[in-house]
Backbone bond lengths (Angstrom), bond angles and torsions (degrees), N, CA, C in turn:
res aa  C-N    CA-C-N  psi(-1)  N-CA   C-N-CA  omega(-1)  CA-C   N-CA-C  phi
1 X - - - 1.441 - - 1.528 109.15 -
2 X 1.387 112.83 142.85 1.842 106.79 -176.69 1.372 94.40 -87.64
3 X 1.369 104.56 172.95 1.674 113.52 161.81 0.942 109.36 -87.05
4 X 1.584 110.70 144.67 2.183 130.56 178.02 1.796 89.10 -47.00
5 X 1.539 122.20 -46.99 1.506 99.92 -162.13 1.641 113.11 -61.55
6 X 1.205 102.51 -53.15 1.575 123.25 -169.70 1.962 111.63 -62.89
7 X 1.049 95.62 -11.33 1.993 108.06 172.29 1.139 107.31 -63.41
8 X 1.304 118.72 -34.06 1.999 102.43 -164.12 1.573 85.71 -90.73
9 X 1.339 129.69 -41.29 1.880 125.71 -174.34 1.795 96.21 -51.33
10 X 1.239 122.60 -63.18 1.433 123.07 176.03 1.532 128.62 -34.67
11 X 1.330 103.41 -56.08 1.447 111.95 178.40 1.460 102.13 -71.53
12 X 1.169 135.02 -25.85 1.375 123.81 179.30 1.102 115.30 -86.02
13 X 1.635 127.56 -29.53 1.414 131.47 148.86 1.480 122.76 -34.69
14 X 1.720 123.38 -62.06 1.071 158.84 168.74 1.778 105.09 -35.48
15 X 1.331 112.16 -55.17 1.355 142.14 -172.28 1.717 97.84 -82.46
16 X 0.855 162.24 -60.77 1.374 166.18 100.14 0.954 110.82 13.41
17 X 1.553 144.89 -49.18 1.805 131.91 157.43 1.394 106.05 -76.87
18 X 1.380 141.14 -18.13 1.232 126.69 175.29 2.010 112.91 -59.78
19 X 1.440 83.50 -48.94 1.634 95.11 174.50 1.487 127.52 -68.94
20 X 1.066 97.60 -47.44 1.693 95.38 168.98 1.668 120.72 -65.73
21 X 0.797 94.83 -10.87 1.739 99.94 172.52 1.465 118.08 -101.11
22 X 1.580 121.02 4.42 0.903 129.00 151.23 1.176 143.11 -82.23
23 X 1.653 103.55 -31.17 1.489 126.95 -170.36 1.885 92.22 -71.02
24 X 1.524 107.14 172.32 1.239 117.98 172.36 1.367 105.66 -95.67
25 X 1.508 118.12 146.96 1.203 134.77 -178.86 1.830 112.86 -75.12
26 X 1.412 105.05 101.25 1.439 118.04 -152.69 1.780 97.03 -75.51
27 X 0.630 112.22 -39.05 1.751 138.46 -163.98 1.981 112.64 -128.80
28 X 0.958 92.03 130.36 1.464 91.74 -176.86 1.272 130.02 -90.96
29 X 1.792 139.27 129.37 0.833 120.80 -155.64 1.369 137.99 -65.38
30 X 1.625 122.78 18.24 0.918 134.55 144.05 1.909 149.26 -89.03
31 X 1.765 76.56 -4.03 1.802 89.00 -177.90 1.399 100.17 -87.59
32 X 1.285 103.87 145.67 1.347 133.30 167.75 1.720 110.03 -104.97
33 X 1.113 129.22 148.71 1.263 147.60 -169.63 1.858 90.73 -62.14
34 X 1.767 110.33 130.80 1.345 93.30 174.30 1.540 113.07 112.30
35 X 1.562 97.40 -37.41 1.670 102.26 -174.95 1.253 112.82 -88.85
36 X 1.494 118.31 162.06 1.187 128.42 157.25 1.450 107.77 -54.66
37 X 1.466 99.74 149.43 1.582 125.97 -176.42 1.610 110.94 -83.04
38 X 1.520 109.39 110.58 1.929 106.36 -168.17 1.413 112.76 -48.95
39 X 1.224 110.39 146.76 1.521 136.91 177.73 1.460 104.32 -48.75
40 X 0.984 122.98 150.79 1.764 125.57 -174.59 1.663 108.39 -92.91
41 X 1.105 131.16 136.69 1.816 120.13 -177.02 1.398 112.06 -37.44
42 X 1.195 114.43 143.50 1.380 112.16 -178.29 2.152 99.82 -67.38
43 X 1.067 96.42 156.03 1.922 117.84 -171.86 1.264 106.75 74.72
44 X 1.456 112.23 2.97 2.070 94.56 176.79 1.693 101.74 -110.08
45 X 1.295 109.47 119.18 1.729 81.92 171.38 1.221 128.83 -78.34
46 X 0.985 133.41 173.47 1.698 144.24 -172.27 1.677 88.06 -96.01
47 X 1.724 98.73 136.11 1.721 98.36 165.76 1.438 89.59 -66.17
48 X 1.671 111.07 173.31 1.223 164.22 -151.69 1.786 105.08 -123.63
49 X 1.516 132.51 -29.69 1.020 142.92 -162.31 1.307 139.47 149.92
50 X 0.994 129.46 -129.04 1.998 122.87 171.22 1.328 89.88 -86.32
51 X 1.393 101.58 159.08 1.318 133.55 169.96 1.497 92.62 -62.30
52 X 1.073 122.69 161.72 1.663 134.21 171.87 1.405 86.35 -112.25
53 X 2.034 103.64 135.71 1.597 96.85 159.33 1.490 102.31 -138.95
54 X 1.635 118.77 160.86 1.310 123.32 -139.42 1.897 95.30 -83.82
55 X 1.258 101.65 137.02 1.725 83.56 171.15 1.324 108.97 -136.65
56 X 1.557 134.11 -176.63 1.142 119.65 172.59 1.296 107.61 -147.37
57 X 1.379 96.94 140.21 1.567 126.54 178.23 1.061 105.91 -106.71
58 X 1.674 113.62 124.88 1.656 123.51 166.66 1.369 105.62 -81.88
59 X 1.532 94.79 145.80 1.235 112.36 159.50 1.219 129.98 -28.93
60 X 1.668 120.01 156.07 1.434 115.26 172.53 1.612 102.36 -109.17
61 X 1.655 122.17 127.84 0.870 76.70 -173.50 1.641 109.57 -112.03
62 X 1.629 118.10 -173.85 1.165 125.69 -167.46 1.154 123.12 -43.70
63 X 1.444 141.63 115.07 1.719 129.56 167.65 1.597 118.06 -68.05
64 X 1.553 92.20 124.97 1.537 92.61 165.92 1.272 125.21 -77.96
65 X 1.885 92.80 147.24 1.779 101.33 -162.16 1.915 97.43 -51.01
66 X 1.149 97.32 142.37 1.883 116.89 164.65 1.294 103.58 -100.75
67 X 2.014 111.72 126.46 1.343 122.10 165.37 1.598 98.95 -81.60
68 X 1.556 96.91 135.03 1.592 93.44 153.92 1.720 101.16 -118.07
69 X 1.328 118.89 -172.88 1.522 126.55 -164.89 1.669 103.44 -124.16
70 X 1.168 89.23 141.80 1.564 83.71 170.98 1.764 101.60 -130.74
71 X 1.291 115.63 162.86 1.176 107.60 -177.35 1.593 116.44 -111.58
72 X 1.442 143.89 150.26 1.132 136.27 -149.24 1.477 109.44 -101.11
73 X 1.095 135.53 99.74 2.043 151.64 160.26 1.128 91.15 -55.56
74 X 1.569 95.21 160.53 1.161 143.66 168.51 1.679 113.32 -65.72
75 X 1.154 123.03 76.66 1.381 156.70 179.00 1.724 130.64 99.83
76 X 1.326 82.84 52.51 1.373 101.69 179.74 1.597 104.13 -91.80
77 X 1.447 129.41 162.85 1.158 126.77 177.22 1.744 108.23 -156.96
78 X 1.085 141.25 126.64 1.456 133.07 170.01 1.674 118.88 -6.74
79 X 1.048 109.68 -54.87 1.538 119.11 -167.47 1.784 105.21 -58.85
80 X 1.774 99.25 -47.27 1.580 112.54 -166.40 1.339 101.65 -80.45
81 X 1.045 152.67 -24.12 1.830 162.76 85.69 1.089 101.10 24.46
82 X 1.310 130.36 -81.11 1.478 126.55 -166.62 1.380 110.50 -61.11
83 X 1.286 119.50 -59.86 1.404 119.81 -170.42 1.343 118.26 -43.59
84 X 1.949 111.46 -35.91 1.325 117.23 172.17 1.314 128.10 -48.11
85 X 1.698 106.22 -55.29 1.339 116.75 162.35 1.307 131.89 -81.10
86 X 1.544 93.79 24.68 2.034 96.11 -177.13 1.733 113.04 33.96
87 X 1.886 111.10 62.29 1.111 97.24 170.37 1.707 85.26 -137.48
88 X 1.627 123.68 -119.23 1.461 134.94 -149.12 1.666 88.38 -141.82
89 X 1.140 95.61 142.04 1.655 85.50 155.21 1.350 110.58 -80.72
90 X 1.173 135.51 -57.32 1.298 148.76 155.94 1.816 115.71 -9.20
91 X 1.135 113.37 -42.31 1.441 135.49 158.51 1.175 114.94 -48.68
92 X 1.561 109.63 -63.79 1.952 123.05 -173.38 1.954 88.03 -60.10
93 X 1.159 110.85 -59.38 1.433 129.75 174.54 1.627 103.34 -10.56
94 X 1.328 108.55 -72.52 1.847 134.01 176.20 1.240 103.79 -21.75
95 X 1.750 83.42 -72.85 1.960 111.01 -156.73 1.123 109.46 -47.15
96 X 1.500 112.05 -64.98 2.029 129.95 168.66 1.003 110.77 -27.36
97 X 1.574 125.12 -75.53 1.137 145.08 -145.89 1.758 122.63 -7.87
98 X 1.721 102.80 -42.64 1.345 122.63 -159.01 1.488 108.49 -82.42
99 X 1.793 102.61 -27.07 1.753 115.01 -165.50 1.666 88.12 -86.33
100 X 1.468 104.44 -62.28 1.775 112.07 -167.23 1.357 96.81 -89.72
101 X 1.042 139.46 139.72 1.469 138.53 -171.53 1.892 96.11 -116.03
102 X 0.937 118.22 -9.72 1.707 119.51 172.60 1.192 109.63 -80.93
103 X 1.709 134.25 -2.22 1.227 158.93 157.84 0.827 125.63 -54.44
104 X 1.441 119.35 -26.45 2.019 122.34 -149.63 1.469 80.77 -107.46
105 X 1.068 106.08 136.63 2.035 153.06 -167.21 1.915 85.81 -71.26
106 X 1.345 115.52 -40.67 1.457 116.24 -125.79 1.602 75.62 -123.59
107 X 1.231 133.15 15.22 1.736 131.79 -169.12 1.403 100.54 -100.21
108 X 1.144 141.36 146.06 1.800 136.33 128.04 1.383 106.27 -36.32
109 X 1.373 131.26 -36.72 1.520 111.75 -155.40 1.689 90.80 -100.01
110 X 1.780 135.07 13.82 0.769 122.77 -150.64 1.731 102.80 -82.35
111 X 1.281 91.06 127.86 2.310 115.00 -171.53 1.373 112.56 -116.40
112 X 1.439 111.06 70.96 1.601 105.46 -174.54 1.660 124.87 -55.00
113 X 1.082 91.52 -28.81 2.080 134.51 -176.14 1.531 87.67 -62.52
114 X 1.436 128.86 -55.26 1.227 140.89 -137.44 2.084 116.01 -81.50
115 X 0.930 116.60 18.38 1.559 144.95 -169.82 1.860 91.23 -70.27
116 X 1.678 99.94 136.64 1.447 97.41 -175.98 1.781 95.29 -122.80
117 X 1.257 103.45 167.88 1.800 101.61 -173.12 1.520 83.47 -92.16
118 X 2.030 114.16 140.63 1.104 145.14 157.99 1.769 96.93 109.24
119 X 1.219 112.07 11.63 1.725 94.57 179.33 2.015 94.29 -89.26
120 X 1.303 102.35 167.41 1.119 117.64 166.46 1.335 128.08 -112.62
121 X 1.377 113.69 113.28 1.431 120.37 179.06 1.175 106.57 -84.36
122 X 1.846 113.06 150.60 1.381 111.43 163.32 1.418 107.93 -128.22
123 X 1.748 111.24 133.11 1.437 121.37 -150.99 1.864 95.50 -113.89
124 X 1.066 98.26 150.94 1.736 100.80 144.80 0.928 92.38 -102.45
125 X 1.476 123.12 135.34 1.529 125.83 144.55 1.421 117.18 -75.81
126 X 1.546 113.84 136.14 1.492 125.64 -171.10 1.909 120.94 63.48
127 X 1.532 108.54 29.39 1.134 108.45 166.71 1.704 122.05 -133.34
128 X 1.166 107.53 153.33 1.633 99.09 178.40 1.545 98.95 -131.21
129 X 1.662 94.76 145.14 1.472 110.07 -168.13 1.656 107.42 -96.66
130 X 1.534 95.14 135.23 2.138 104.00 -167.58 1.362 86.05 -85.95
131 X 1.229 115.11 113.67 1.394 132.16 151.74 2.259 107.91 -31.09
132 X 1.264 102.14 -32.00 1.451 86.49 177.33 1.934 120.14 -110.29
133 X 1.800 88.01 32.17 1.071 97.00 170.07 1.656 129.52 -145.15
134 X 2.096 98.71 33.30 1.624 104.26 -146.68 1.421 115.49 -61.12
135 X 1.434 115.43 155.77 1.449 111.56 162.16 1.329 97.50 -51.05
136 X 2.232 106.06 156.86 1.105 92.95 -174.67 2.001 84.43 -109.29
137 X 1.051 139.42 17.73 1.765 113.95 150.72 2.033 97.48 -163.37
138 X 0.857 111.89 -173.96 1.445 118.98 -158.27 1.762 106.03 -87.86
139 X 1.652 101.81 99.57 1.375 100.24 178.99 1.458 109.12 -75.07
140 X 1.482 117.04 144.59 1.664 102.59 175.56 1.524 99.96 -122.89
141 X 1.602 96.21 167.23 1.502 107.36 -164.35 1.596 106.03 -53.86
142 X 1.412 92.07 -179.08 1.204 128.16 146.51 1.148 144.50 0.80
143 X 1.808 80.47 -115.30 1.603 127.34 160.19 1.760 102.15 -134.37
144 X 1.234 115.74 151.72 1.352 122.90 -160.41 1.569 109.83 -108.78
145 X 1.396 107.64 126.05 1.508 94.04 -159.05 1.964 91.35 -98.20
146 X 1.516 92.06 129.45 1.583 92.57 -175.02 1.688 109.74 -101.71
147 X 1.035 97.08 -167.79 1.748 122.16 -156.86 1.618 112.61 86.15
148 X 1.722 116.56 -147.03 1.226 117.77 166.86 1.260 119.39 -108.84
149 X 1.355 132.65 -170.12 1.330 112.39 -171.81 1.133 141.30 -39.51
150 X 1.733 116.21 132.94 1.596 117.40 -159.43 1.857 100.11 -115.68
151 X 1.388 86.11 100.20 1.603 79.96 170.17 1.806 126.01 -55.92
152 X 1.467 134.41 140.24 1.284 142.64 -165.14 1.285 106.41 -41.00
153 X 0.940 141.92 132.31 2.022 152.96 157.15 1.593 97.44 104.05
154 X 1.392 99.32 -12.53 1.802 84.17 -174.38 1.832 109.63 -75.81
């Protein structure tokens, strides 16, 4: 029979090998602090690192083109406009159409030539407009980029 004192030291002994004989053997009973980590049985491979787990990233999605404006100098012309913004004159042509009505592609009175100094164009820079897909009236920017013509990134 144990003694009432020495019962609670026992059961916690008792309780303390139950657990440790549960845990997984972290270290093997031959490593010493320092050593290389034992070789894995030969035919199993050893992971490589973390588990990979699957995650998901949404999409980014597409930005819509931004008009900026440019304003029209003293020998400016559609063609010299476009080239700035690497688009069409025919394009700037589109965009306008609704403000300058001597703009529209699709007009009798249509005057591509016909551009006055102080109007404001609004460009995409680096886009050209599919004739079988026109805006249908003149969205305007933003914010309005001022002075006179602003070449693209500036």
């Amino acid at each position: 029979m144990i003694d009432r004192r020495r019962q609670p030291v026992a059961l916690c002994l008792l309780l303390a090998f139950l657990t440790a004989a549960c845990l997984p053997n972290a270290v093997g009973p031959s490593a010493t602090p320092g050593s290389p980590p034992p070789t894995p049985p030969a035919g199993r491979p050893s992971p490589s690192g973390p588990t990979p787990e699957p995650s998901f990233v949404p999409p980014t999605p597409t930005p819509k083109p931004t008009f900026r404006t440019n304003l029209v100098v003293r020998g400016d012309n559609l063609t010299s406009i476009a080239r700035t913004f690497d688009t069409t004159a025919r394009s700037i042509a589109y965009w306008n159409r609704g403000t300058y009505p001597s703009l529209d592609p699709e007009s009798e009175a249509y005057s591509p030539n016909r551009i006055e100094i102080g109007w404001t164009l609004a460009i995409i820079p680096g886009t050209v407009v599919d004739p079988q897909t026109l805006p249908e009236q003149t969205p305007r920017p933003a914010s309005p980029t001022p002075g006179p013509t602003a070449a693209p990134g500036a």
